[in-house]
C-alpha positions in Angstrom: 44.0 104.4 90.0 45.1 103.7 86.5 48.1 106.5 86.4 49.7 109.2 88.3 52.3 111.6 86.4 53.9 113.5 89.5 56.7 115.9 89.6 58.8 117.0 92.1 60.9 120.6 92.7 62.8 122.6 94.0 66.7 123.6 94.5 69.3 121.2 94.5 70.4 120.3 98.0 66.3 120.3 99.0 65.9 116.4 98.9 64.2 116.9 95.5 65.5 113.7 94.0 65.0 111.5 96.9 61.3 112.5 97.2 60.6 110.7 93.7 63.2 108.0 94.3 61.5 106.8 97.5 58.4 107.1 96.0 59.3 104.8 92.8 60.9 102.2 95.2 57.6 102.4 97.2 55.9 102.3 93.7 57.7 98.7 92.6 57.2 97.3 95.7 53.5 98.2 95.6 53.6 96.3 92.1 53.2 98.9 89.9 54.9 99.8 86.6 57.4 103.5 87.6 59.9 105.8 86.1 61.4 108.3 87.6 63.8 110.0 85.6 65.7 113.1 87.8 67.0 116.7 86.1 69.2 119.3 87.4 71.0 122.2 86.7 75.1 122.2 87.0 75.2 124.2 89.8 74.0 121.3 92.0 73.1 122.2 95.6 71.3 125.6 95.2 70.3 125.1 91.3 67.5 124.1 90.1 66.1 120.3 90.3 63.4 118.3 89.6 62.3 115.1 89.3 59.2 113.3 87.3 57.7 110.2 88.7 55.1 107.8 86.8 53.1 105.4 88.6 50.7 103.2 86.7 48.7 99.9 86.7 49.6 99.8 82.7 53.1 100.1 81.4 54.7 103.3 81.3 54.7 105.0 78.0 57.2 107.8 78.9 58.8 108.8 81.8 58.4 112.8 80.4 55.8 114.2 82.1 53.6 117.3 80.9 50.2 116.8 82.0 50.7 116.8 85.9 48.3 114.8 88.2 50.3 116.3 91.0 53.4 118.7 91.6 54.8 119.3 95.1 57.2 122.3 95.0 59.9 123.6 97.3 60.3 126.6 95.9 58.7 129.9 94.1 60.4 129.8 91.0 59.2 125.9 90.5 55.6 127.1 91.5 55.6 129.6 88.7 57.0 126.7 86.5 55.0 123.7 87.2 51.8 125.0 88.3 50.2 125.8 85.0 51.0 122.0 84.2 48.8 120.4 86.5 45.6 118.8 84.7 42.5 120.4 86.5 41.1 118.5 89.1 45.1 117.9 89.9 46.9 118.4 93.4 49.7 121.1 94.5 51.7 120.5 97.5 53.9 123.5 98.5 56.2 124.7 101.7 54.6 127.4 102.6 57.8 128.6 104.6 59.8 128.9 101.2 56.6 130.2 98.9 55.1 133.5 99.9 52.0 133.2 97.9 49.1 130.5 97.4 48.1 130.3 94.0 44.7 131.4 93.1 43.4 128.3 90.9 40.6 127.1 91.8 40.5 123.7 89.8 43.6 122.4 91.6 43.4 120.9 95.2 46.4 123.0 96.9 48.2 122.2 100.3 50.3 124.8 102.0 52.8 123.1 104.6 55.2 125.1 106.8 57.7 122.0 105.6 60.8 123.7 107.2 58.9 124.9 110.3 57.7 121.2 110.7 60.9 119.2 109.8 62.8 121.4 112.1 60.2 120.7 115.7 60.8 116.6 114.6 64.8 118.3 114.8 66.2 118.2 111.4 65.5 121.0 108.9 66.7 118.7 105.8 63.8 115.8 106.2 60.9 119.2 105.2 61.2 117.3 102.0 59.7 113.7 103.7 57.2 116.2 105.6 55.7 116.9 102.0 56.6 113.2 100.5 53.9 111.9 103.7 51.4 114.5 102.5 51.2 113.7 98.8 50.9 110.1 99.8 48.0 109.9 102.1 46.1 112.3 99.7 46.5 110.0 96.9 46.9 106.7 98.3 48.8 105.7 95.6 51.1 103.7 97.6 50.5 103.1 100.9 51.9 104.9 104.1 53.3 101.5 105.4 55.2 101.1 102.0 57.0 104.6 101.6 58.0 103.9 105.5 59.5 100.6 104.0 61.1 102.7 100.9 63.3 105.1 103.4 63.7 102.1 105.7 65.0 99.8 102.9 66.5 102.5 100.6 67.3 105.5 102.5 70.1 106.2 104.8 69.3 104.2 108.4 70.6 106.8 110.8 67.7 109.4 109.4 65.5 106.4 109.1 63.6 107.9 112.4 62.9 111.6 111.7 62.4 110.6 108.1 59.4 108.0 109.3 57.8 111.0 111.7 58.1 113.4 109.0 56.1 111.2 106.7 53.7 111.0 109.3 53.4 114.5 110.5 53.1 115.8 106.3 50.2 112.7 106.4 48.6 114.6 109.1 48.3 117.8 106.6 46.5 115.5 103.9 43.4 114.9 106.4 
């Protein structure tokens, strides 16, 4: 895989950020070139966020993304935003529990995942977010499931270390 230009979204409070950031540190330890360069409204928790992510072999040109390889969304309104963005032949990953509709494309590979309904049977609600990160990852490959583990391990708070590490792997279980 030469490149993958990903976004992430959602509202703020969602995990939005962390989703790419755990994904970069997964990226450099995998040896690749990343940027991942974060946006959000001033509201904060309950505003809009996003966050780009670009993984490559080759340097990074920019870390502005516009042709998405993939998008995985948290909510409606970043559906409606990001969707037309993604190159055809590109991948969607959406919570299913926060977006009412699937969208009708049909040059886009799209995954709906009851993210909320998951994350809260592993017992916390907030790690839906890692339930979707563990998705996008063993469709793509583009790191390895060992090495995003070693990203929230490493990177990531250690007492959600657990329930982030089964969220990965129940979202992995959605990519199959």
């Amino acid at each position: 895989m030469a490149e993958q230009q990903i976004i992430f979204a959602g509202f703020g409070g969602q995990g939005i950020l962390s989703m790419g950031k755990f994904l970069a540190y997964a990226g450099m330890d995998s040896d690749k070139n990343v940027s991942w360069l974060p946006s959000y409204g001033p509201e904060m928790r309950g505003g809009t966020a996003n966050c780009s992510v670009v993984i490559s072999d080759d340097l990074v040109g920019s870390p502005v993304v516009t042709q998405l390889d993939s998008a995985i969304v948290m909510n409606r309104p970043s559906l409606d935003k990001f969707e037309p963005m993604i190159k055809p032949g590109g991948l969607l990953i959406m919570d299913s529990d926060l977006i009412n509709i699937i969208p009708e494309r049909d040059d886009i590979t799209v995954i709906a995942i009851p993210a909320q309904s998951e994350a809260e049977k592993i017992g916390n609600k907030r790690i839906a977010n890692m339930v979707l990160l563990g998705a996008y990852v063993a469709k793509t490959g583009i790191v390895s499931l060992e090495s995003i583990v070693a990203s929230l391990r490493d990177h990531g708070k250690a007492n959600f270390f657990e329930v982030n590490q089964k969220a990965i792997a129940k979202g992995a279980e959605y990519a199959k």
